[in-house]
Each structure stands twice: as C-alpha cells, then as structure tokens.
MIMILUM-516683 format. One line per field, with one value per residue (C-alpha): residue in three letters; x, y, z. Coordinates in steps of 0.05 Angstrom, whole numbers, padded with zeros to 5 digits. Each point is the difference from the previous one (the first is absolute). Layout:
N
rest <- c(ALA,...)
u <- c(X,...)
v <- c(Y,...)
w <- c(Z,...)
//
This chain:
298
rest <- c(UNK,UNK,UNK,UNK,UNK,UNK,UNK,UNK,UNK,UNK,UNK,UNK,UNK,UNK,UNK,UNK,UNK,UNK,UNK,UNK,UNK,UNK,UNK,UNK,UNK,UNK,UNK,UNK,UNK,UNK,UNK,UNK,UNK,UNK,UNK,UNK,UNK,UNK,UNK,UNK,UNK,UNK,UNK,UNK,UNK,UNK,UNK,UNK,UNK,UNK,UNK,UNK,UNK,UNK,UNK,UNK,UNK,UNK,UNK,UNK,UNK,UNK,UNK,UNK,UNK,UNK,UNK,UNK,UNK,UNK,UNK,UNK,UNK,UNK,UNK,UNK,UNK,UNK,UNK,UNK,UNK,UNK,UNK,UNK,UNK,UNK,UNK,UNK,UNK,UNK,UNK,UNK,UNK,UNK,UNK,UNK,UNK,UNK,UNK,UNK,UNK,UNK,UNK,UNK,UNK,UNK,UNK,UNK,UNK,UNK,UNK,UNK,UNK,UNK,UNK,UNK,UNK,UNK,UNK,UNK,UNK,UNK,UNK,UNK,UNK,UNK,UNK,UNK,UNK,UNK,UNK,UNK,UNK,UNK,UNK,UNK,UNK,UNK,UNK,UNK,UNK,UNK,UNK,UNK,UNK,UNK,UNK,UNK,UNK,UNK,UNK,UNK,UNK,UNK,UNK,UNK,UNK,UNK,UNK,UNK,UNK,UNK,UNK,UNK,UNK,UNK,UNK,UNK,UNK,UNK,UNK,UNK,UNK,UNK,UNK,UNK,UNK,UNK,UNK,UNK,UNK,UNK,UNK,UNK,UNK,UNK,UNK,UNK,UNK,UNK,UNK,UNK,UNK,UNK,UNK,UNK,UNK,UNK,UNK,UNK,UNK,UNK,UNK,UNK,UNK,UNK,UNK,UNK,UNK,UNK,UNK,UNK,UNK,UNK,UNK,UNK,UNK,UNK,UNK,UNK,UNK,UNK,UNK,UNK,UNK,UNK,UNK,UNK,UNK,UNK,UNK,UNK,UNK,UNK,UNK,UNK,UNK,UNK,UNK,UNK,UNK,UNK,UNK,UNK,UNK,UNK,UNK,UNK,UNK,UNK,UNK,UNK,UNK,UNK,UNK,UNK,UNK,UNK,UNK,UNK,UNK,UNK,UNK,UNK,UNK,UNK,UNK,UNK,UNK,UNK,UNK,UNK,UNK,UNK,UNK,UNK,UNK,UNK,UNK,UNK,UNK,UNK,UNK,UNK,UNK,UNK,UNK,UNK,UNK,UNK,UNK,UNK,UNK,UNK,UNK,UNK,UNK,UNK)
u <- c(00829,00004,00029,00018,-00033,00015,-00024,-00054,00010,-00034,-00023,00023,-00031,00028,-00037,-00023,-00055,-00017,-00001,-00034,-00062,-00017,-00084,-00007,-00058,00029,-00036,00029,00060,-00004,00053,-00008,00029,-00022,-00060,-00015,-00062,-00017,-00076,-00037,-00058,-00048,00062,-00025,-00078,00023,00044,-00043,-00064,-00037,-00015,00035,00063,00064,00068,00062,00067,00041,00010,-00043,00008,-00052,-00023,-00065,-00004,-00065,-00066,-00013,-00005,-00032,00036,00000,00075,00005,-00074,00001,-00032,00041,-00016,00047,-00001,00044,00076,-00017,00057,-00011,00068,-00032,00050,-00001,-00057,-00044,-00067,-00041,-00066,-00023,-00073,-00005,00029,-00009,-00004,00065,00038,00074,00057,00083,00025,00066,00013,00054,00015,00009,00067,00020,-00021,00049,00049,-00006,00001,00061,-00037,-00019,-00074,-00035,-00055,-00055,00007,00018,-00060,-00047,-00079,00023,-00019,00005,-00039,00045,-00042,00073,00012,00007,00073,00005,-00046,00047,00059,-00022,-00028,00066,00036,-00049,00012,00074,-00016,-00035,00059,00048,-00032,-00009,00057,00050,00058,-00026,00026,-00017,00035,-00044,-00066,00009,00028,-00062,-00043,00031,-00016,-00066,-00002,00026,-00038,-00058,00025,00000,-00063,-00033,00033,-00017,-00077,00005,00030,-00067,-00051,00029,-00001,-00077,-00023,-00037,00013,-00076,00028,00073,-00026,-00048,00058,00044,-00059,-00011,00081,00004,-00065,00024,00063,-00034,-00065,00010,00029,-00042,-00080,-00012,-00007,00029,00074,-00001,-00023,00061,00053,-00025,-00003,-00085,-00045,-00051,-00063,00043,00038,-00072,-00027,00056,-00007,-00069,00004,00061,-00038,-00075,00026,00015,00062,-00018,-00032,00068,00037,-00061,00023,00068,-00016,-00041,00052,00041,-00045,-00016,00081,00004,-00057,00019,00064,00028,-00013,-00012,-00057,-00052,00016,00072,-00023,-00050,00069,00042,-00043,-00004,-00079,-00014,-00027,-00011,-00081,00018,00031,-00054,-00057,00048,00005,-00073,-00024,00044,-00006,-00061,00040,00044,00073,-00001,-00069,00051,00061,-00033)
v <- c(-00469,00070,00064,00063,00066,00064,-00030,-00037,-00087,-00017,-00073,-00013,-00059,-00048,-00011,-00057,00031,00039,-00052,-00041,00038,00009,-00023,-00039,00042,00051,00065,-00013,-00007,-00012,-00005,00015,00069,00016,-00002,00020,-00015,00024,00002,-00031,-00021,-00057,00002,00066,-00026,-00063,00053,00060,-00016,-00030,00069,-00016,00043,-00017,00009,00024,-00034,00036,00068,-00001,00041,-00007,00026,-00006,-00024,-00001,00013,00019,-00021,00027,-00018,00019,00017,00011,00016,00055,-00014,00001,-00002,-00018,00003,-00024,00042,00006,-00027,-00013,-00010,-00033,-00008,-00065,-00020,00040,-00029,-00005,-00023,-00008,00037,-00007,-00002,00003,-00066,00024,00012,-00010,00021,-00022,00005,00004,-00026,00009,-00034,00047,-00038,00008,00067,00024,-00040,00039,00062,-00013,00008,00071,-00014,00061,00015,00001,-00083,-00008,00028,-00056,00012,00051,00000,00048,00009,00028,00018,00006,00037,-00039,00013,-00019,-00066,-00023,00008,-00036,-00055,-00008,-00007,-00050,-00040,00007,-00036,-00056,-00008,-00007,-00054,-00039,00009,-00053,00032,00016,00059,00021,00070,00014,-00028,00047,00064,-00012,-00003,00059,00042,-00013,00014,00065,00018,-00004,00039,00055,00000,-00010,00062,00035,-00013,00009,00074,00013,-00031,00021,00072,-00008,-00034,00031,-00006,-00043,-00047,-00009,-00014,-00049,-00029,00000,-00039,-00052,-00012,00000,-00054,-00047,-00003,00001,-00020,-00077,00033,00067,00005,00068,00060,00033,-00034,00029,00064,00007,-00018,00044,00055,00015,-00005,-00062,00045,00033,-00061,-00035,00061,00008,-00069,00003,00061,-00025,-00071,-00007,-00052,-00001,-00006,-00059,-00037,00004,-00027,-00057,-00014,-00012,-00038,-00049,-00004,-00026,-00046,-00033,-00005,-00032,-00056,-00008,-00009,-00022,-00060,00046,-00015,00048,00017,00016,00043,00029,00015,00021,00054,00033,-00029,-00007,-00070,-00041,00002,00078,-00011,-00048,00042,00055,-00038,-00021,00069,00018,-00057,-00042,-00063,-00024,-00010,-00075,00001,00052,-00040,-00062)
w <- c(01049,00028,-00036,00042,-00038,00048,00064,-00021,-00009,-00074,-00008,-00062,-00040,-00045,-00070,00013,00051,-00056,-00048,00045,00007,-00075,-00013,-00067,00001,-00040,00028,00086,00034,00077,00051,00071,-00009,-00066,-00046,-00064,-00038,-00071,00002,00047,-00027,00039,00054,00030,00007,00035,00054,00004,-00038,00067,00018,00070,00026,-00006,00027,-00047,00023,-00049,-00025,-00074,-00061,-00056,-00067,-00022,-00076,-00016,00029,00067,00071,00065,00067,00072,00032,00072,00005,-00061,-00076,-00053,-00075,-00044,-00078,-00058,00004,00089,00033,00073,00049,00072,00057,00043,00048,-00041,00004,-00067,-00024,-00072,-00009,-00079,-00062,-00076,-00035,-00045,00064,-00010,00043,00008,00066,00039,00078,00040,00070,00051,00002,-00068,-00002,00055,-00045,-00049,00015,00039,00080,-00019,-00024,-00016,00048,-00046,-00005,00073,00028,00014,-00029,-00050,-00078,-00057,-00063,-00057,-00060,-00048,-00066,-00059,-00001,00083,-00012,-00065,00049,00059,-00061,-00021,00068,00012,-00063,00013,00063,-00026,-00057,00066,00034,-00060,-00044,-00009,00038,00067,00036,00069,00008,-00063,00028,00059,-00040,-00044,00065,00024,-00060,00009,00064,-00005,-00062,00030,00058,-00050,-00018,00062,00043,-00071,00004,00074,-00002,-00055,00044,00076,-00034,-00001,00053,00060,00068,00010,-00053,00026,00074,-00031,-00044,00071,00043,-00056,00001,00074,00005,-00045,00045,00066,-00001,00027,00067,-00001,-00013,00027,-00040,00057,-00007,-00070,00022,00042,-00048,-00059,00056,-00005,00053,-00007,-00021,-00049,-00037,-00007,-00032,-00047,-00017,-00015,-00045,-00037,-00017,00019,00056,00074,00035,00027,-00061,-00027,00059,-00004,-00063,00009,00046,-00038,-00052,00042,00030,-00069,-00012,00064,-00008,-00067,-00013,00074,00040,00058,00050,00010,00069,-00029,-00051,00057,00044,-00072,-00011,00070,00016,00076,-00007,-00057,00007,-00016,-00059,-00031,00011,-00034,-00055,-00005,00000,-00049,-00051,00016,00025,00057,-00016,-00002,-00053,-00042,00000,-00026)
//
C-alpha cells in the first residue's frame, strides 16, 4: 500500500516482508532493499576476494572491526583500518587488492529504491551521486554513535513486534548521521586541497562516469575547462600516470564487469563501450591484460 508524505508516494511494507527476510544465520539479513550483515567473514572472499572488479547495486555503509583491507573504488586505492568506515554510492565499481587475515567488517546496503523511501524523495546528494565514496576515520564518541544506530537497526528487524515506520526512522538516522560527518571531514580536507589535486579528483569522477562513451583525453579536457596538453600534465604531476592510462583503465574495468558478470557477447560489449569494431576492442584488451576477452571470461 501507498502513504502520501509531502508530495512524495512511500511504499510502505507490511511486517511480514520484514519478517520474511530474517537469515537463521544469525549475523545477515537480506531483502531486496535492504541488507545488513554483522561481520562478514569467508562471505566477502567468495564476492571480492577473486581480485576481479565488481559492480555495487546498492548504496553501502561499512565499519571496519578488525584488521585491515586494501581496495580499489572507482579506479582510486583505498586503505582501510580497524574504526574506517567507508560510505560508497551505487554503481561504484570495487576490487579487493588485500587484506589482513583478522579482517572483520559489518555492513549496511540500501536499494536505491529504499533509499529514496526513506528519506522521503529528498535524498541527499552525497548518496545520489553515482561512483562516489567517502572514507570517515570517526571519533570514538562519533563511531559508538553510528555503532549503536546500527545495533538499533538490527534489534528492529528482528524483534518480535515488527515495525516499519521504525525500520525506516532508524534508517533515516543513519542516514543523516553520517551526513554529518561526512560534510564535516569534507569542509577539513576541501580546506587543503590544491587546485592539481582537485582537477585530478574532478577527471577521475568524470571518467568513471564517461569513459564507456568517451576515450579521449580531449573530451575531458573540455569539460574540466583545460586545454589537452595541460590536463595531461596536471595529471601526470598529481599521480605519476597519464591521462590516458587512466581512461584505459576504466575501461578495462568495465570490460571485466561486462564478461564476467553479463551474458553479453563480445561484439556487444565491443559496441557497449564505444569500440569501432569488435576486433578493436580485443586487441585492447589483449594489450592490456595478456588475453582475449573470451580466454578471460572462462
């Protein structure tokens, strides 16, 4: 059934679907618009430990328990250690590169769906934007807050009286919490940041977005407002790389989504990712991994 909030129609859901989608596992509960998991232990090897890049449906909020992990999001390294929390918008794409052996982490997903449920149609932009993620490195006194909203959660979806208003307000809170303390450790770090680094930070963002249509440094060039010469040297000062080794990148990662975890032909990946011809796209992806697509996706 459908409530009215404002202007904005809420699915509401009976507590059943929530009571439906309880694990006798004890440490996950999965629905299709929300997922909670309480460590994750062999669970994230079997997803992420492959080394391969994947695809994030949902919008994910995690806190590292123990140990600590090494990832790639959206093309950029990120290390993250016991008391890290890490909030990564949908579509992100993500790749495991290492972690300790005590590695421990709960985590939090929300649909995109759900999410705009939530927060009532008026989603703040920093979970909208697709290919975005945060690292929050919390006080004590922030992580034992956003700890207990997250326990408070977990009592919700498993306590005897199911309530969905309170699902959502919980939801909510967290949401906004960590609102708080993102635009808080962006106001520290934006106040620091030079201009090489923030056009770097602006070309990664606008690659991950465009790189299946545009493979040209020059498209970039024009839309951060630099000449080509001059974005490729920035580039290369602010990370040792080229322009175009980045766009390359992206590309592959997309590539090894594509053949991986799609039942798409080569020649439709070829015409997906904006190749001329699909003998283009295989010697591409042979010079940049040491196989053809069809030897990589079996």
């Amino acid at each position: 059934m459908m409530a009215k909030q404002g202007n904005q129609s809420v699915t509401k859901l009976t507590d059943s679907f929530w009571q439906d989608h309880r694990s006798d596992s004890g440490f996950q509960y999965v629905s299709e618009r929300l997922i909670q998991t309480r460590g994750v232990g062999e669970g994230y090897s079997v997803q992420f430990g492959s080394g391969d890049p994947f695809q994030l449906k949902n919008l994910h909020i995690a806190l590292v328990k123990s140990g600590s992990v090494d990832i790639s999001v959206n093309l950029l390294p990120r290390h993250y250690e016991a008391g890290d929390m890490m909030v990564i918008t949908p579509d992100s794409i993500m790749t495991q590169q290492g972690r300790s052996p005590d590695f421990d982490m709960q985590i939090i997903q929300l649909s995109p769906a759900f999410l705009s449920d939530v927060m009532h149609g008026e989603v703040p932009p920093l979970f909208i934007h697709r290919m975005q993620d945060f690292t929050l490195r919390p006080s004590d006194a922030d992580r034992t807050a956003f700890t207990f909203l997250s326990d408070s959660l977990w009592a919700l979806l498993h306590a005897a009286t199911l309530s969905d208003e309170a699902i959502r307000a919980c939801c909510e809170s967290i949401l906004q919490y960590l609102r708080t303390l993102i635009l808080f450790q962006q106001s520290r770090t934006l106040a620091g940041q030079t201009r090489s680094l923030s056009i770097f930070n602006q070309f990664v963002a606008l690659i991950n977005v465009h790189c299946a249509q545009h493979h040209d440094v020059g498209f970039y060039a024009g839309e951060i407002g630099l000449s080509r010469e001059h974005l490729s040297s920035l580039i290369s000062k602010a990370s040792g790389r080229t322009a175009s080794t980045w766009i390359d990148e992206a590309l592959i990662s997309r590539a090894k989504i594509l053949l991986r975890h799609t039942d798409l032909t080569s020649a439709e990946i070829s015409d997906r990712l904006n190749f001329p011809a699909p003998s283009h796209f295989s010697r591409f992806f042979k010079r940049h991994m040491g196989m053809t697509p069809k030897v990589y996706r079996h």
